[in-house]
N, C-alpha and C positions, 0 to 999 in steps of 0.2 A: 231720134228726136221727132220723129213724123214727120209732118208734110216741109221740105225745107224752101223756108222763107230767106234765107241768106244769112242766117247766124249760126256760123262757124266755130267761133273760139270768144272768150273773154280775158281777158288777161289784167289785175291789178296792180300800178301800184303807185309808191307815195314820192310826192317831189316839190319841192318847196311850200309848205306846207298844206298841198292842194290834192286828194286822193283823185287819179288817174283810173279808170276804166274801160279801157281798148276792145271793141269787138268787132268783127270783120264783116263785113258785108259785103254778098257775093255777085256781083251785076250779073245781067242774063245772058252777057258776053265768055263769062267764064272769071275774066276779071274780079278778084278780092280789093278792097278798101279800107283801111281803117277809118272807125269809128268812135272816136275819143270822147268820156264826159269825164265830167268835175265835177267834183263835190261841192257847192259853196252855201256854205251855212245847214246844209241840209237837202238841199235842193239841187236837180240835177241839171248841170247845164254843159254844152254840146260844144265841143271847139270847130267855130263856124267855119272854117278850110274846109276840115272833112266830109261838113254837111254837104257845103258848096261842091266838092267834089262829085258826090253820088248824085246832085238837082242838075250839074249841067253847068254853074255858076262858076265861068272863067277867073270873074275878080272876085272877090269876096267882102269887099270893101266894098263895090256897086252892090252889091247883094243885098248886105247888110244895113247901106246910108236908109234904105225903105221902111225898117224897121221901128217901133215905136221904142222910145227910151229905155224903158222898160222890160224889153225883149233881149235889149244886147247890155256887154259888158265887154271892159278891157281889165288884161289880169300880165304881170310880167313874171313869165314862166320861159325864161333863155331855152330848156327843154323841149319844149313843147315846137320850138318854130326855130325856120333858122333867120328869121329877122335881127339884126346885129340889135335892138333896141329890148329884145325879150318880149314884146308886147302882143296878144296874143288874144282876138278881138273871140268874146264865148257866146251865144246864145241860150235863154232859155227855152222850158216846152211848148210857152208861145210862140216863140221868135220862131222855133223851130217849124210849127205846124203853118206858121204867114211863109215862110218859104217853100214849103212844098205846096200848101195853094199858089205860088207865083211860077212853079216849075213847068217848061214844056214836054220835061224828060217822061218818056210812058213808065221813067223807072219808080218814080215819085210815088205812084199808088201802092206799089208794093215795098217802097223803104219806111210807109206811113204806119204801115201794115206790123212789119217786121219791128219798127220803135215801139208803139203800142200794144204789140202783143207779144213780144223777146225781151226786148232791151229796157226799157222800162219797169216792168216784172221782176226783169233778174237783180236791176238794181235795189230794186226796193225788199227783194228777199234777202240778197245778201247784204244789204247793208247801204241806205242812204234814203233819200228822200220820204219821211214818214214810212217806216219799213217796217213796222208793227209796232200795235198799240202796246203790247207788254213788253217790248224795246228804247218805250217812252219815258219820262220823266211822269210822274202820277202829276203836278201841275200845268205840264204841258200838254195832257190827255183829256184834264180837263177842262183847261180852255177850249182845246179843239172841240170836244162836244159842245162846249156851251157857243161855240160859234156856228156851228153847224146847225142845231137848235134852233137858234135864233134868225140863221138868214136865211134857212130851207125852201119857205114859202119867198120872202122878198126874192130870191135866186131863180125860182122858178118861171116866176114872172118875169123879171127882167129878162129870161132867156126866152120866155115869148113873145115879147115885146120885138127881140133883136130878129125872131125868126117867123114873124106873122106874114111877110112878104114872099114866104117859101111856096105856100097855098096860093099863087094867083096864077091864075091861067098863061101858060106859056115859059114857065120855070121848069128846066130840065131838071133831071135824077141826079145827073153830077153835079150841078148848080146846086139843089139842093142839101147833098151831101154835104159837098163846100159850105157850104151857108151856117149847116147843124153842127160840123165839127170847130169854126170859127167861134159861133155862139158860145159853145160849152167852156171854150178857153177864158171869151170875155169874162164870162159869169163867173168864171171860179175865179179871174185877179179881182174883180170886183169888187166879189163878196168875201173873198180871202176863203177859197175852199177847194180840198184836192180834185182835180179834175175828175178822179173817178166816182166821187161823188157828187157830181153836177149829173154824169151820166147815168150814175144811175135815177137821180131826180127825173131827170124826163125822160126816162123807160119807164118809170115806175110810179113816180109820183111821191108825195112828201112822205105819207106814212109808213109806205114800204121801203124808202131810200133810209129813213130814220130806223127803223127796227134792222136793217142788215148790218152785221154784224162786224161786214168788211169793204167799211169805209177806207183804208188807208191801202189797199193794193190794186 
């Protein structure tokens, strides 16, 4: 697999009517962790223990109270936990990305790393979160364009707007970074667009983010 990031194994599967995704992340200890998502409605969301496990996050209910509405969810999956109540508190990619900016762990930059460029990927290849266009419903492909479309520019701007403060004298390179990858998250709930194509907007800019082809991985 090349250079290893910490993704070891994937393993699916189905449980109260919620599809399960387990993959392993390997700490620089030698220590493995699972790494559980969930399918909900299409969208890929993170059972916030395990997050909190690999950031360093002893309670995960402190972790998590910081999060915006938005970000977290409860789902009752007896499976999943051994809470006598089944409740089973999830995050999404924002939730996900506001805790690793909150993390002290040096592990954090490389778990950011290994979601973004393993586990994220694998999901949407094999199956979940907009995981190809010719996998889509022809009404739902064309909403998508036609939202994309239309908020390209409004999306661009508002992510400069959130990130104009990056440029002033005395912002570090990780402040920044932080700053850029925060931005990209706002913009896409905002404007309702997949996060990959937020980035490539401001790699790229409208014209070229709109002509590529591969909007949805």
């Amino acid at each position: 697999m090349g250079l290893h990031t910490g993704f070891t194994d994937r393993k699916t599967t189905h449980t109260m009517n919620n599809i399960i995704t387990t993959f392993q992340f390997s700490l620089t200890t030698g220590r493995t962790l699972n790494v559980r998502v969930t399918d909900q409605n299409g969208d890929p969301w993170f059972i916030a223990k395990d997050v909190c496990d690999v950031l360093g996050f002893a309670n995960p209910s402190d972790a998590t109270k910081y999060l915006d509405e938005d970000e977290k969810a409860l789902i009752n999956n007896p499976s999943l936990t051994a809470n006598p109540n089944g409740n089973v508190t999830i995050i999404n990619e924002s939730g996900l990305y506001s805790l690793i900016l909150r993390s002290r762990k040096a592990e954090a930059k490389r778990f950011k790393k290994w979601v973004t460029s393993e586990v994220l990927p694998s999901i949407r290849k094999h199956g979940g979160y907009l995981k190809g266009q010719e996998e889509l419903p022809e009404g739902l492909v064309s909403s998508l364009h036609k939202t994309i479309r239309e908020n390209a520019l409004p999306a661009l701007r508002y992510y400069d707007l959130l990130t104009e403060h990056n440029y002033y004298p005395g912002i570090s390179k990780h402040k920044r970074e932080a700053s850029k990858q925060e931005a990209i998250i706002k913009t896409a709930v905002k404007f309702d667009l997949p996060p990959s194509f937020v980035r490539q907007l401001v790699s790229h800019g409208v014209k070229e983010a709109l002509n590529n082809g591969s909007l949805y991985v």
